[in-house]
N, C-alpha and C positions, 0 to 999 in steps of 0.2 A: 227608754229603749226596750223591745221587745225581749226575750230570753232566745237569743241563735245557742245552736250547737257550736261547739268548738271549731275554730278555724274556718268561720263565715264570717261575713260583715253584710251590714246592710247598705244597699246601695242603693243611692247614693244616702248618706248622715250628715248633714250639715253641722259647719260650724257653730251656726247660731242656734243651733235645737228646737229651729222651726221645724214644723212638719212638711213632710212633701206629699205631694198625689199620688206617686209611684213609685214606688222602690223595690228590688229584688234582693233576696237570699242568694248571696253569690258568694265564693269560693275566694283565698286570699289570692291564689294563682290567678281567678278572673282579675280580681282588681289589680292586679299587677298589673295585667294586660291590659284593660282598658285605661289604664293611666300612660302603657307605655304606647299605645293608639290615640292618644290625647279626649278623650273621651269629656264631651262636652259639659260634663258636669264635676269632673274630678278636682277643679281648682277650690270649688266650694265646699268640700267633703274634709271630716278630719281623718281619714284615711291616705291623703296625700300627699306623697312622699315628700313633695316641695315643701310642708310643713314643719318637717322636721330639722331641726330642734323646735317645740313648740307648747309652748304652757298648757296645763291643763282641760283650761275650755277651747284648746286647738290656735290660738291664734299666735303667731309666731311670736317670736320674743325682736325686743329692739335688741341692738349691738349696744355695748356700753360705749360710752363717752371716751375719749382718747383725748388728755392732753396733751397740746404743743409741747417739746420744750422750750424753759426759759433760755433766753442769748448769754449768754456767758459776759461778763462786764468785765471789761479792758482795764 
């Protein structure tokens, strides 16, 4: 990832740390707003908020497992 100034992000940063053909130096307040516009590429980015809570390399975490409980025996 390139060296941004503070309080930019590159837009759009994928997930997978492919590269893209075009991306902008854009403002955290843009990306807020293009997410809150639905912004045709923000689901793939790890700047999205839907990600969050989300592991390191961006991809969301499972829920843990939940046991039943056991029946109670008569």
């Amino acid at each position: 990832m390139p060296n941004l100034p503070q309080g930019m992000h590159l837009c759009p940063t994928r997930v997978d740390d492919e590269p893209v053909l075009i991306a902008h130096m854009i403002t955290i307040a843009t990306c807020q707003q293009r997410q809150r516009e639905h912004f045709h590429k923000c689901p793939t980015c790890v700047h999205c908020n839907a990600r969050i809570p989300a592991a390191p390399n961006g991809i969301p975490k499972a829920p843990k497992a939940v046991e039943a409980p056991k029946p109670a025996l008569i």
